[in-house]
N, CA, C and O atoms as a Tripos MOL2 file, in Angstrom:
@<TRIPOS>MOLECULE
protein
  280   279    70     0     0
PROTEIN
NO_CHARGES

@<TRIPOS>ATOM
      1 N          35.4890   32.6840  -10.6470 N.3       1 UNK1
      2 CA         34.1890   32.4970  -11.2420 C.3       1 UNK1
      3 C          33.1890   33.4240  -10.5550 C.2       1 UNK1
      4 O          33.1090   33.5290   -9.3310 O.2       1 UNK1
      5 N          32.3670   34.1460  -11.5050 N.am      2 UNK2
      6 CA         31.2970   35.3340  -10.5790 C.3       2 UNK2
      7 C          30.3780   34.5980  -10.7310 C.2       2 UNK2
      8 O          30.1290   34.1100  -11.8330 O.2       2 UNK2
      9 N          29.5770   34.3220   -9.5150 N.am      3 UNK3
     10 CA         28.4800   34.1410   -9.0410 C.3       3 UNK3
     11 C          27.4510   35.1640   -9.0620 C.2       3 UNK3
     12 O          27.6040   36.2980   -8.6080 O.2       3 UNK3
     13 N          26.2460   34.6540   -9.6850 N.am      4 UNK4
     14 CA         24.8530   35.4860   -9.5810 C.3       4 UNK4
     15 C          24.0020   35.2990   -8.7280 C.2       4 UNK4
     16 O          23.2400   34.3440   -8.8780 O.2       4 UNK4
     17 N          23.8750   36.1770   -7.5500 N.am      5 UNK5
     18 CA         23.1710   36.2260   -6.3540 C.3       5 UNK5
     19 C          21.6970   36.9670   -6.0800 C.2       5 UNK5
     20 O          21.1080   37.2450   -5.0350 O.2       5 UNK5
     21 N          21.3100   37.1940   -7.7310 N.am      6 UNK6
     22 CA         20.0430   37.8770   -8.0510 C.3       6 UNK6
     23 C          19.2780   36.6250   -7.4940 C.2       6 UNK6
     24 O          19.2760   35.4000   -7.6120 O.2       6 UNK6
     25 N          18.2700   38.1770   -6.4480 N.am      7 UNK7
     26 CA         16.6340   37.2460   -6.0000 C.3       7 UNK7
     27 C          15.9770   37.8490   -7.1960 C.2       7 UNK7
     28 O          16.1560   38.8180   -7.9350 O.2       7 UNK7
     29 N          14.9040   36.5780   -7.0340 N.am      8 UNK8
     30 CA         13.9010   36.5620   -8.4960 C.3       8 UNK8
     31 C          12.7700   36.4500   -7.6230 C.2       8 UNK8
     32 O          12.9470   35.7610   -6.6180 O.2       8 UNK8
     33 N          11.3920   37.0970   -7.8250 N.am      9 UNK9
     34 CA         10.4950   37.9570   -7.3590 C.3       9 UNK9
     35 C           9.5710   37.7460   -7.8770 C.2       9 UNK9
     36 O           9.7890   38.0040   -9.0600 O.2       9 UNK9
     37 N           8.1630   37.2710   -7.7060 N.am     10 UNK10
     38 CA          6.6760   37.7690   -8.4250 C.3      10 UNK10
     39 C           5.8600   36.7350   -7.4100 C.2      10 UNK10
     40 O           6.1240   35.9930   -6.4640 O.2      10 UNK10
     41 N           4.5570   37.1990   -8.2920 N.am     11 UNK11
     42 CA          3.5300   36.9840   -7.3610 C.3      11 UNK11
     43 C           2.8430   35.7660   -8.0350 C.2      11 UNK11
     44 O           2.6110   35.6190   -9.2350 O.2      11 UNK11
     45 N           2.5240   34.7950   -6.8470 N.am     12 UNK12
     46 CA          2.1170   33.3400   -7.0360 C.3      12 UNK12
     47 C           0.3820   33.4250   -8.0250 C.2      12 UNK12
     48 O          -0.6250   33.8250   -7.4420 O.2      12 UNK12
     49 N           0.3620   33.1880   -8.8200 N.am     13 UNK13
     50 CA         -0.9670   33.6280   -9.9720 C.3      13 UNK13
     51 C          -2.1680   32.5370   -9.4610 C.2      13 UNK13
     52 O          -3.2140   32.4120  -10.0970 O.2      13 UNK13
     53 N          -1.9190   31.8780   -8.4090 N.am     14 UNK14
     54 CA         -2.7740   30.8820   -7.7260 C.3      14 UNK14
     55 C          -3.2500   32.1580   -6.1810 C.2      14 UNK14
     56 O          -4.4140   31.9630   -5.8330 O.2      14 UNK14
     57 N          -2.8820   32.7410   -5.7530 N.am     15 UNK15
     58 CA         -3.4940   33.1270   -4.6550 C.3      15 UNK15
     59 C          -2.8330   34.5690   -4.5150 C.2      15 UNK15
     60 O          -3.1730   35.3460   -3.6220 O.2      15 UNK15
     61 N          -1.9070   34.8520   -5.4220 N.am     16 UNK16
     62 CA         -1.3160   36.9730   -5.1670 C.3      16 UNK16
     63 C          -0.3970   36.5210   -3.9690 C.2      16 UNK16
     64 O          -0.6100   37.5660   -3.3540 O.2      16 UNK16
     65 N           0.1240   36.0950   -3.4490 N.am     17 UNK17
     66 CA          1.1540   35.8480   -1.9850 C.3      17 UNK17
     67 C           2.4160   36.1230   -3.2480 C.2      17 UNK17
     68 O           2.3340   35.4730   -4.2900 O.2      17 UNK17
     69 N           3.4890   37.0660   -3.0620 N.am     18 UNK18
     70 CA          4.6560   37.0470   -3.2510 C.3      18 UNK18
     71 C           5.6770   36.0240   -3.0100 C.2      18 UNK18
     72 O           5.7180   35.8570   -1.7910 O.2      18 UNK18
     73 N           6.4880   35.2900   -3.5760 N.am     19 UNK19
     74 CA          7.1670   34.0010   -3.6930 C.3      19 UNK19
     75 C           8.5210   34.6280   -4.3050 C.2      19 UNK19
     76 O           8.4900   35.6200   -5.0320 O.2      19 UNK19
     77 N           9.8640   33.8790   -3.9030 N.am     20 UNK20
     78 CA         11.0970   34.3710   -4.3680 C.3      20 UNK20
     79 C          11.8150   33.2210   -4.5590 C.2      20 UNK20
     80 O          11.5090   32.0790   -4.2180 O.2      20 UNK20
     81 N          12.8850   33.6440   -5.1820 N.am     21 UNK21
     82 CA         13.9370   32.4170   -5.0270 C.3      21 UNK21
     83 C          15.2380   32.9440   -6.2520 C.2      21 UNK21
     84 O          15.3010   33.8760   -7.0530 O.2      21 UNK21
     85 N          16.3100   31.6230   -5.8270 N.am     22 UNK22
     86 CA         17.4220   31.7640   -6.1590 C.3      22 UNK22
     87 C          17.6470   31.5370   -7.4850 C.2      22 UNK22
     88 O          16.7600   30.6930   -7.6130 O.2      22 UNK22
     89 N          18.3390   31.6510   -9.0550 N.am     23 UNK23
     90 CA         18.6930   30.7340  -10.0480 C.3      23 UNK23
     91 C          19.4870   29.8300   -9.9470 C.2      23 UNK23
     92 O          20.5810   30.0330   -9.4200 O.2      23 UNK23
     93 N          19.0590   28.3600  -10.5250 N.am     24 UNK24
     94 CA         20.1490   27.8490  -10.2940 C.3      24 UNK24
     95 C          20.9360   27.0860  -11.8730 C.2      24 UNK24
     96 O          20.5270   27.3220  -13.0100 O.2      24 UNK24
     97 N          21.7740   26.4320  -11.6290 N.am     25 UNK25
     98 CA         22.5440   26.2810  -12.9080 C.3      25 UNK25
     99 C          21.8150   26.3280  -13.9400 C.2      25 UNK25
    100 O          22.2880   27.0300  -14.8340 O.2      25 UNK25
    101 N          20.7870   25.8200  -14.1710 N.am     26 UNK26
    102 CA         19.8110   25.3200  -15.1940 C.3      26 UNK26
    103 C          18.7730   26.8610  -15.4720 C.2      26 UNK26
    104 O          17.6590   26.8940  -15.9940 O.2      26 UNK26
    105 N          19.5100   27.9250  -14.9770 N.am     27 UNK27
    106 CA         18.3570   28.8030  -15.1910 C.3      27 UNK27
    107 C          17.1060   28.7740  -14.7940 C.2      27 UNK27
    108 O          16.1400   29.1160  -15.4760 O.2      27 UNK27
    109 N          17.0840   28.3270  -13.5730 N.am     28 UNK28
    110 CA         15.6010   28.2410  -13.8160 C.3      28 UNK28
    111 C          14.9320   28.4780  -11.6350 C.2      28 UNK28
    112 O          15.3180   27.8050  -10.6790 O.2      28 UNK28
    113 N          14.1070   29.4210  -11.6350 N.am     29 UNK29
    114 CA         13.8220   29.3840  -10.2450 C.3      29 UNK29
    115 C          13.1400   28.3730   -9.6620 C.2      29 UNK29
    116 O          12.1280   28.1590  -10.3300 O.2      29 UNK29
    117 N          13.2290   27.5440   -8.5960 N.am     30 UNK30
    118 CA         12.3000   27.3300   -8.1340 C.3      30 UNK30
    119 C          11.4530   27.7730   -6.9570 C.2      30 UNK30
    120 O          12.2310   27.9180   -6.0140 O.2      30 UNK30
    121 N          10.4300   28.0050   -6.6470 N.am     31 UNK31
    122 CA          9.7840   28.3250   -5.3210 C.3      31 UNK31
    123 C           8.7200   27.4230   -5.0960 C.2      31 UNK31
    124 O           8.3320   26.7170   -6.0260 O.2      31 UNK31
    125 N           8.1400   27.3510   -3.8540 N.am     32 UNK32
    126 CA          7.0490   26.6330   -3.4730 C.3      32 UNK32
    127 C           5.9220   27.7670   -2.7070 C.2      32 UNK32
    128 O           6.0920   27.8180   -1.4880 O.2      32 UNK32
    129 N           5.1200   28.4180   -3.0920 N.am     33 UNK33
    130 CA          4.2190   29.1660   -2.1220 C.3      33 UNK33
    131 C           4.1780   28.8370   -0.7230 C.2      33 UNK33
    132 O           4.3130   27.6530   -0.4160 O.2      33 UNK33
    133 N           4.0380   29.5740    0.0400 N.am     34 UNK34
    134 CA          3.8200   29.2410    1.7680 C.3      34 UNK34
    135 C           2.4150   29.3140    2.0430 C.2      34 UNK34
    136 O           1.8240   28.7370    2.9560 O.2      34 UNK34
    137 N           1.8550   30.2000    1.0310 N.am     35 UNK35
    138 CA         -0.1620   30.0950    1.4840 C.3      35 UNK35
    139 C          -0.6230   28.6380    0.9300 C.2      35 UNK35
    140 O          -1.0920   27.7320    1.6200 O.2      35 UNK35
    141 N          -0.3600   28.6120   -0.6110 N.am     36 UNK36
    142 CA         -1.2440   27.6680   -1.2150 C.3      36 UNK36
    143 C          -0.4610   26.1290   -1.7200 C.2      36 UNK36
    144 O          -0.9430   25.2850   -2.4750 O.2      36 UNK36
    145 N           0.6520   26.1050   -1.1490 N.am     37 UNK37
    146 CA          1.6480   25.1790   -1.7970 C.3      37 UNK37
    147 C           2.1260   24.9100   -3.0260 C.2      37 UNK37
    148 O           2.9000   23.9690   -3.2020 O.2      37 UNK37
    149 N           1.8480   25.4570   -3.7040 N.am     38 UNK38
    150 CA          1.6570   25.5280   -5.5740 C.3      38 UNK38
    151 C           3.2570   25.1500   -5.8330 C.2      38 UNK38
    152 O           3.9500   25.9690   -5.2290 O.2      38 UNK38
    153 N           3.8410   24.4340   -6.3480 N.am     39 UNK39
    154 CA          5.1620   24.8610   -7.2490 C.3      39 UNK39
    155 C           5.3160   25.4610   -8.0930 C.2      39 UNK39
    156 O           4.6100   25.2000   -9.0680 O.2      39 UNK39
    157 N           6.2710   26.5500   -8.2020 N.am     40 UNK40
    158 CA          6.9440   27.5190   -9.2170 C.3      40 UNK40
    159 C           7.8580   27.2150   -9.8720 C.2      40 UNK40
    160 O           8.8650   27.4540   -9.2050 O.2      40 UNK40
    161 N           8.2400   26.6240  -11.2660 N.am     41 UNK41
    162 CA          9.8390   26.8450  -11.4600 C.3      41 UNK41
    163 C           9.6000   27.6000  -12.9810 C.2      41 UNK41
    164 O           9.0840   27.2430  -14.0400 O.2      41 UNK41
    165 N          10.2260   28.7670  -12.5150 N.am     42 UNK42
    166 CA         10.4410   30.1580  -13.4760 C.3      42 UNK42
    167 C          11.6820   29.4900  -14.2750 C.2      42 UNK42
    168 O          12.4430   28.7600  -13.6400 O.2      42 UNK42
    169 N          11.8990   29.7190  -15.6290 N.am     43 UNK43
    170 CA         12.9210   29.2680  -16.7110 C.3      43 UNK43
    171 C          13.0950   30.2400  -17.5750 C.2      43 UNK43
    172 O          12.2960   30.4430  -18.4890 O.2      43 UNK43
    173 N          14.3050   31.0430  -17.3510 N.am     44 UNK44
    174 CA         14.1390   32.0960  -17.9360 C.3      44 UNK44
    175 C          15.2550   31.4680  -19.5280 C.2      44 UNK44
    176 O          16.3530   30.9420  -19.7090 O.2      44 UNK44
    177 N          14.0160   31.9900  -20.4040 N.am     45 UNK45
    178 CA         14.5280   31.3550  -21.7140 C.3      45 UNK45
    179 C          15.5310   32.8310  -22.0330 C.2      45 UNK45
    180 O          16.7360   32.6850  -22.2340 O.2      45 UNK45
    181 N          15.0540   33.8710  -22.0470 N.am     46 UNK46
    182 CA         15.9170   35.0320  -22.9830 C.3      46 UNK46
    183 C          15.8270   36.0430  -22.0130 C.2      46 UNK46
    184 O          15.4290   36.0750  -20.8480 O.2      46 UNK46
    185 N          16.4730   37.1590  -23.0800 N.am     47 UNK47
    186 CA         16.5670   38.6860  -21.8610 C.3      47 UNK47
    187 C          14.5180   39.3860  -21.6200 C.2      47 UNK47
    188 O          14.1910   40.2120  -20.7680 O.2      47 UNK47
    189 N          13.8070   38.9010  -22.3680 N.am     48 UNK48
    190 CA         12.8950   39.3690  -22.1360 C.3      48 UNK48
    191 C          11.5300   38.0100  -22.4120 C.2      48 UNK48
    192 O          10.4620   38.1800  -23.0010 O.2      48 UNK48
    193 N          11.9890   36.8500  -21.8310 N.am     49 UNK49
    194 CA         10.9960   36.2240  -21.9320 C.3      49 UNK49
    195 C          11.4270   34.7860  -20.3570 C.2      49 UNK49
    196 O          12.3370   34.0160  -20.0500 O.2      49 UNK49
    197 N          10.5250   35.0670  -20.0180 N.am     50 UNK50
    198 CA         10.2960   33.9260  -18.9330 C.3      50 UNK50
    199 C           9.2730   32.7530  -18.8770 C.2      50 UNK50
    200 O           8.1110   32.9620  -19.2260 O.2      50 UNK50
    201 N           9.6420   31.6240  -18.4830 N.am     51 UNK51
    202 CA          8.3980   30.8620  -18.4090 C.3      51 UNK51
    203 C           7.9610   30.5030  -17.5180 C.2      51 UNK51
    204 O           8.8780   29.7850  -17.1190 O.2      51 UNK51
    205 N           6.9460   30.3930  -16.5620 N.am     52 UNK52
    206 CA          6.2340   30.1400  -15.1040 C.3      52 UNK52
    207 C           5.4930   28.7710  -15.3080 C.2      52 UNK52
    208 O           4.3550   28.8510  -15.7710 O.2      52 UNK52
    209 N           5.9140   27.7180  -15.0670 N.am     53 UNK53
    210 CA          5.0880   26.0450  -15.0350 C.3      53 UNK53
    211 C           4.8750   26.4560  -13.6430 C.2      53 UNK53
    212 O           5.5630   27.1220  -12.8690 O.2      53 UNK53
    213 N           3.1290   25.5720  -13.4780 N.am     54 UNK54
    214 CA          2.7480   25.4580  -11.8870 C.3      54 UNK54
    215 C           2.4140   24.5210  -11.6790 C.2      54 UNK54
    216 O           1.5610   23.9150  -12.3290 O.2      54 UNK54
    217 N           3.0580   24.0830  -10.5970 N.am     55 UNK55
    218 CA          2.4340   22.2580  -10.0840 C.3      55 UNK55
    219 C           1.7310   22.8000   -8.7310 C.2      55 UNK55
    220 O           2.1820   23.5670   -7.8810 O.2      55 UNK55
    221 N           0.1220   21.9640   -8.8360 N.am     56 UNK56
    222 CA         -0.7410   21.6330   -8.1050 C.3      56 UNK56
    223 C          -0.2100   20.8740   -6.8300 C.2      56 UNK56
    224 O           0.4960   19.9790   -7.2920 O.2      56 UNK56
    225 N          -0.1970   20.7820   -5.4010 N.am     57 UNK57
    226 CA          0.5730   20.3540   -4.2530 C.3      57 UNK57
    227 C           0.5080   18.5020   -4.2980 C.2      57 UNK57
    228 O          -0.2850   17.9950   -5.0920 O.2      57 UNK57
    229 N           0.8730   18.1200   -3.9250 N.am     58 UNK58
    230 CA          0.8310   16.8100   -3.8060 C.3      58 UNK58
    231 C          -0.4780   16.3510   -3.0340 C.2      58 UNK58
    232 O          -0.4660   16.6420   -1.8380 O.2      58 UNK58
    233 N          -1.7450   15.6030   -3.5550 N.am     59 UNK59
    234 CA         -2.8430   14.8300   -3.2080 C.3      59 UNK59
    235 C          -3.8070   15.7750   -3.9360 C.2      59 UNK59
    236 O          -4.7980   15.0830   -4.1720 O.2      59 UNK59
    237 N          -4.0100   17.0190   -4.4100 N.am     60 UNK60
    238 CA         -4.4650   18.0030   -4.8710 C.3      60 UNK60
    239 C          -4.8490   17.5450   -6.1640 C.2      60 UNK60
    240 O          -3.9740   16.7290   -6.4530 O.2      60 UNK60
    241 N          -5.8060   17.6190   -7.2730 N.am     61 UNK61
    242 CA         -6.1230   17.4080   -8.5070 C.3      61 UNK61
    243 C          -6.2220   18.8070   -8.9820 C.2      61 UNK61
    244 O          -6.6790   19.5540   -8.1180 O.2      61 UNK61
    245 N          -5.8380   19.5490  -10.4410 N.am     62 UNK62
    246 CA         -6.2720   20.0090  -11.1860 C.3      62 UNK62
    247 C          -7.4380   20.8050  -10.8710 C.2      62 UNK62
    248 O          -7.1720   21.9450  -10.4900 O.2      62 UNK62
    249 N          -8.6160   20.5070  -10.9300 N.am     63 UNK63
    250 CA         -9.6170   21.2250  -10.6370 C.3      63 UNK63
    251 C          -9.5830   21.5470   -9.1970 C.2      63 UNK63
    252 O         -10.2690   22.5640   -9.0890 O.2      63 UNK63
    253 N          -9.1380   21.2050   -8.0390 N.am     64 UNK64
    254 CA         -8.7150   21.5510   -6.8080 C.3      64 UNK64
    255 C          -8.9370   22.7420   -6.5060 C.2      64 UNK64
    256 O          -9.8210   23.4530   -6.0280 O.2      64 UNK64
    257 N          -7.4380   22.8110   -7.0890 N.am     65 UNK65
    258 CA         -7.2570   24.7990   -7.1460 C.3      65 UNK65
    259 C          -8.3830   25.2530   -7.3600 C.2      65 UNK65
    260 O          -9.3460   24.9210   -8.0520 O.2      65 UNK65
    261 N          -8.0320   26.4170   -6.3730 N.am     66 UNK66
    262 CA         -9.2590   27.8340   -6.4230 C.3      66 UNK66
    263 C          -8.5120   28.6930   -6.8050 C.2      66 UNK66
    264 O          -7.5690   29.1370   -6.1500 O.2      66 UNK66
    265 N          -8.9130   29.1150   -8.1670 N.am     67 UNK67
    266 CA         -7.8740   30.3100   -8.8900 C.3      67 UNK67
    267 C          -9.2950   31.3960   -8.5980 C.2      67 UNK67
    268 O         -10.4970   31.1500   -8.4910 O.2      67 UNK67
    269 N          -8.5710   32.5660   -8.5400 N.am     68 UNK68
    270 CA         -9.4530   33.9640   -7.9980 C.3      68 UNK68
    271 C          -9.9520   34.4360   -9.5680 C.2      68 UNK68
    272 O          -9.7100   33.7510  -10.5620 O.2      68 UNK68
    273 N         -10.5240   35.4390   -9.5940 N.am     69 UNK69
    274 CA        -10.5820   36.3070  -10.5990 C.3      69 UNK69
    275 C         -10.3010   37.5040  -10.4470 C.2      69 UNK69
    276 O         -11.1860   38.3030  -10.7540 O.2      69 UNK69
    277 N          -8.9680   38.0520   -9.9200 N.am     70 UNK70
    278 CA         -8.5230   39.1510   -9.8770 C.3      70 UNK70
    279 C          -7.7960   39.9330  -10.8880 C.2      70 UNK70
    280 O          -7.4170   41.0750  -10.6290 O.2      70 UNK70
@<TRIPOS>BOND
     1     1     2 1
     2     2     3 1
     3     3     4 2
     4     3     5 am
     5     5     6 1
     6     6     7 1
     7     7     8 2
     8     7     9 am
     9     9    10 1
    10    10    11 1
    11    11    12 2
    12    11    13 am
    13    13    14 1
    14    14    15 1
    15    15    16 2
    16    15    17 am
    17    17    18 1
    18    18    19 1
    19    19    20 2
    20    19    21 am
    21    21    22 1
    22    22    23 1
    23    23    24 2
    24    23    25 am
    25    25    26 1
    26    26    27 1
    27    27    28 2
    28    27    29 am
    29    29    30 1
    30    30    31 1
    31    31    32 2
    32    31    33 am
    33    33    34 1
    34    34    35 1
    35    35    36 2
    36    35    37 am
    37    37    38 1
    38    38    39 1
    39    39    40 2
    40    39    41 am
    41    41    42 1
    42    42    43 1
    43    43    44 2
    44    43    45 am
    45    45    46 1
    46    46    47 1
    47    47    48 2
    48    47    49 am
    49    49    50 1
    50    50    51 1
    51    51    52 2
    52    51    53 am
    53    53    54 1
    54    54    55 1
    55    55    56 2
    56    55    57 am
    57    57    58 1
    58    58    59 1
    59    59    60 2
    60    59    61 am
    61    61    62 1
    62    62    63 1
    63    63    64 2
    64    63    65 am
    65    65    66 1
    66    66    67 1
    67    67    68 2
    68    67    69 am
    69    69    70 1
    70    70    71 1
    71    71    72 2
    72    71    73 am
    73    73    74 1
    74    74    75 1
    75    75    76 2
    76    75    77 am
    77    77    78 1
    78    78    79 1
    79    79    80 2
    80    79    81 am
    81    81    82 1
    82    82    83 1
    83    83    84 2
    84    83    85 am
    85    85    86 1
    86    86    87 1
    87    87    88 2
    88    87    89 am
    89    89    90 1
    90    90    91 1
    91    91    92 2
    92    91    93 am
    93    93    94 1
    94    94    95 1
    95    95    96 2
    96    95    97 am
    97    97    98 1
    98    98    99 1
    99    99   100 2
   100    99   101 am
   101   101   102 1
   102   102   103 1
   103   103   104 2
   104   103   105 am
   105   105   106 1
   106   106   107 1
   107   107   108 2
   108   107   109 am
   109   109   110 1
   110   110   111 1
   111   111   112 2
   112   111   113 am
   113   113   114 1
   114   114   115 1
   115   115   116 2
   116   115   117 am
   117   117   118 1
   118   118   119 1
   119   119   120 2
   120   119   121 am
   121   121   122 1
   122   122   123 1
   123   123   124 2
   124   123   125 am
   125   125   126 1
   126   126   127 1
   127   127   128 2
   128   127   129 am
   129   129   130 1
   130   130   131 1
   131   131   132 2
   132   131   133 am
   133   133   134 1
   134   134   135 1
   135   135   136 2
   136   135   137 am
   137   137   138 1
   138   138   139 1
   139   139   140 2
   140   139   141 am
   141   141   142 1
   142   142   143 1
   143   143   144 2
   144   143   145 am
   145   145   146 1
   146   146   147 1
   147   147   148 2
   148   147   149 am
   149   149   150 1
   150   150   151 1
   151   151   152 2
   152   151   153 am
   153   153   154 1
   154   154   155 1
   155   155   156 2
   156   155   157 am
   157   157   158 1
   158   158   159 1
   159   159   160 2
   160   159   161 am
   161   161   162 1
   162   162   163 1
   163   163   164 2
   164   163   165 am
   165   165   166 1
   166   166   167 1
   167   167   168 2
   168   167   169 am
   169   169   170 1
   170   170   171 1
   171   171   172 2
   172   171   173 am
   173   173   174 1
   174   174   175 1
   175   175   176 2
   176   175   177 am
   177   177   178 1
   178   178   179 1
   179   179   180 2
   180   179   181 am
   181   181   182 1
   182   182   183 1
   183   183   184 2
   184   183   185 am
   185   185   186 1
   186   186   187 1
   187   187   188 2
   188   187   189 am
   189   189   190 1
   190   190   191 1
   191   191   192 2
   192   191   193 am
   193   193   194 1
   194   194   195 1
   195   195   196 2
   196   195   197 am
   197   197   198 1
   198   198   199 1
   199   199   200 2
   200   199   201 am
   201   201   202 1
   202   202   203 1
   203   203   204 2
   204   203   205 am
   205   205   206 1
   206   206   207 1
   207   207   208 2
   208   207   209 am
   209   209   210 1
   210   210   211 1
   211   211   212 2
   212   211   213 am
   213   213   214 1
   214   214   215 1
   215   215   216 2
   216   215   217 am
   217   217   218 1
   218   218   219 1
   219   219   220 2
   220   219   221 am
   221   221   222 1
   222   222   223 1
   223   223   224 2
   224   223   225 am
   225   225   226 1
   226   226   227 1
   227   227   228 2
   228   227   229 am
   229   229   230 1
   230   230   231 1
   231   231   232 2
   232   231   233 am
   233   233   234 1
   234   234   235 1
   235   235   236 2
   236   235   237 am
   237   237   238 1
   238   238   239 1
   239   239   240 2
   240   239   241 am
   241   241   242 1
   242   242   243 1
   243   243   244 2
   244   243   245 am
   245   245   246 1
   246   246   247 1
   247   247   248 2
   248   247   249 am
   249   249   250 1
   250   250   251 1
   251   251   252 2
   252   251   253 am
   253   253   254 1
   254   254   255 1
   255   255   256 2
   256   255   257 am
   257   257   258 1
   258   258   259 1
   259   259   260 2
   260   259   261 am
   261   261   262 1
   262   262   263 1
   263   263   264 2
   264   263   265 am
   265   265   266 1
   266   266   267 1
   267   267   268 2
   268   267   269 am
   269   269   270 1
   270   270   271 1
   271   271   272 2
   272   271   273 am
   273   273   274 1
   274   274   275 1
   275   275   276 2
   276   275   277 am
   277   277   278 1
   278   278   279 1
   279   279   280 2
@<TRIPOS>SUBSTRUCTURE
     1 UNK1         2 RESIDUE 1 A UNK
     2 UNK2         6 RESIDUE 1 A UNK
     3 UNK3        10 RESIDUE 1 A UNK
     4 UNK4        14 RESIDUE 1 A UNK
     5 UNK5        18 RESIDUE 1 A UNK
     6 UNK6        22 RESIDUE 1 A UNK
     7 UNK7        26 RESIDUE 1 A UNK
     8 UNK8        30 RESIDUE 1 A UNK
     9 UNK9        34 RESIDUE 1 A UNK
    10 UNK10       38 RESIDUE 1 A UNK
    11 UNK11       42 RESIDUE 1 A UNK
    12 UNK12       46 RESIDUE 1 A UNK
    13 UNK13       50 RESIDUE 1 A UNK
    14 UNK14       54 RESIDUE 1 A UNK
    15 UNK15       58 RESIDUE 1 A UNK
    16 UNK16       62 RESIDUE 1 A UNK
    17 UNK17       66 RESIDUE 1 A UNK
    18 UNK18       70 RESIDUE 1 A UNK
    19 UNK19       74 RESIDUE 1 A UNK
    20 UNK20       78 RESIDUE 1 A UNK
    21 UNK21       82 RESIDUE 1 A UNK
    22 UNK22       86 RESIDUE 1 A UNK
    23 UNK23       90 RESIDUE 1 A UNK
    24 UNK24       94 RESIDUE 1 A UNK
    25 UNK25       98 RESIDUE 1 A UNK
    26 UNK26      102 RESIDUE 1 A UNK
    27 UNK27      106 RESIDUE 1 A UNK
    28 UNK28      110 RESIDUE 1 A UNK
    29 UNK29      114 RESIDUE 1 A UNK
    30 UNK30      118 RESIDUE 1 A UNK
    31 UNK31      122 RESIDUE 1 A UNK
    32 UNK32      126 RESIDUE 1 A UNK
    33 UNK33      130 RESIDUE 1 A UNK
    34 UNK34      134 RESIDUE 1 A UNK
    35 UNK35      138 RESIDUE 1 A UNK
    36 UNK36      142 RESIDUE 1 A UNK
    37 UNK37      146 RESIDUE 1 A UNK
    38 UNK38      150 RESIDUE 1 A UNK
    39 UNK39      154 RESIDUE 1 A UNK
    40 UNK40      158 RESIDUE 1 A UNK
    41 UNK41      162 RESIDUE 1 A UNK
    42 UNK42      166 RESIDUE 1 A UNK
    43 UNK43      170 RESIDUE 1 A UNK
    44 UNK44      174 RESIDUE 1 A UNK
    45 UNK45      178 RESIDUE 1 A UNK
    46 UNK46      182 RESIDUE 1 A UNK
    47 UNK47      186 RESIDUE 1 A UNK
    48 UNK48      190 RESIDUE 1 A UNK
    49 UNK49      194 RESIDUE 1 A UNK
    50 UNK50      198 RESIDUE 1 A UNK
    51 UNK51      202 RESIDUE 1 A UNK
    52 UNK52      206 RESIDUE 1 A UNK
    53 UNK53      210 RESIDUE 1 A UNK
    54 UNK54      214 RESIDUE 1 A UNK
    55 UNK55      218 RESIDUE 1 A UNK
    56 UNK56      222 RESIDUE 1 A UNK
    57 UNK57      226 RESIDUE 1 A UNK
    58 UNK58      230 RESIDUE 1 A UNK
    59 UNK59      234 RESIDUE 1 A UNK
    60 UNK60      238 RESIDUE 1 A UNK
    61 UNK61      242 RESIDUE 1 A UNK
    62 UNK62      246 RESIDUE 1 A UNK
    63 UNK63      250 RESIDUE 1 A UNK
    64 UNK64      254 RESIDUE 1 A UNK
    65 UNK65      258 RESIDUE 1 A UNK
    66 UNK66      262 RESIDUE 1 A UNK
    67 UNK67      266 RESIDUE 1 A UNK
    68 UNK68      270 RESIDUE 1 A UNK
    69 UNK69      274 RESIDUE 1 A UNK
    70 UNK70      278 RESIDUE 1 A UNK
């Protein structure tokens, strides 16, 4: 059985800090930021479409976040 050992790569859209991680069965990355705690889980639906859900850290509300305008 071949194993896919592709790192998956981009930048956290809550604060620009670069975030990585592994796929796992379900297709889908997860990461956690190290600056802002944010959760990432990337789901890659097709060869050219991905989806990025972000969870807010635990005790954190919604309006919390300080999203930049960069």
């Amino acid at each position: 059985m071949l194993e896919d050992w592709t790192i998956y790569s981009w930048y956290c859209p809550n604060c620009k800090t670069q975030v990585a991680g592994l796929k796992n069965k379900k297709n889908q990355i997860r990461v956690i930021c190290t600056k802002c705690s944010a959760e990432m889980v990337r789901t890659v639906v097709g060869r050219r479409h991905d989806v990025i859900d972000i969870y807010a850290p635990i005790g954190m509300e919604h309006s919390d976040l300080e999203l930049r305008e960069h």
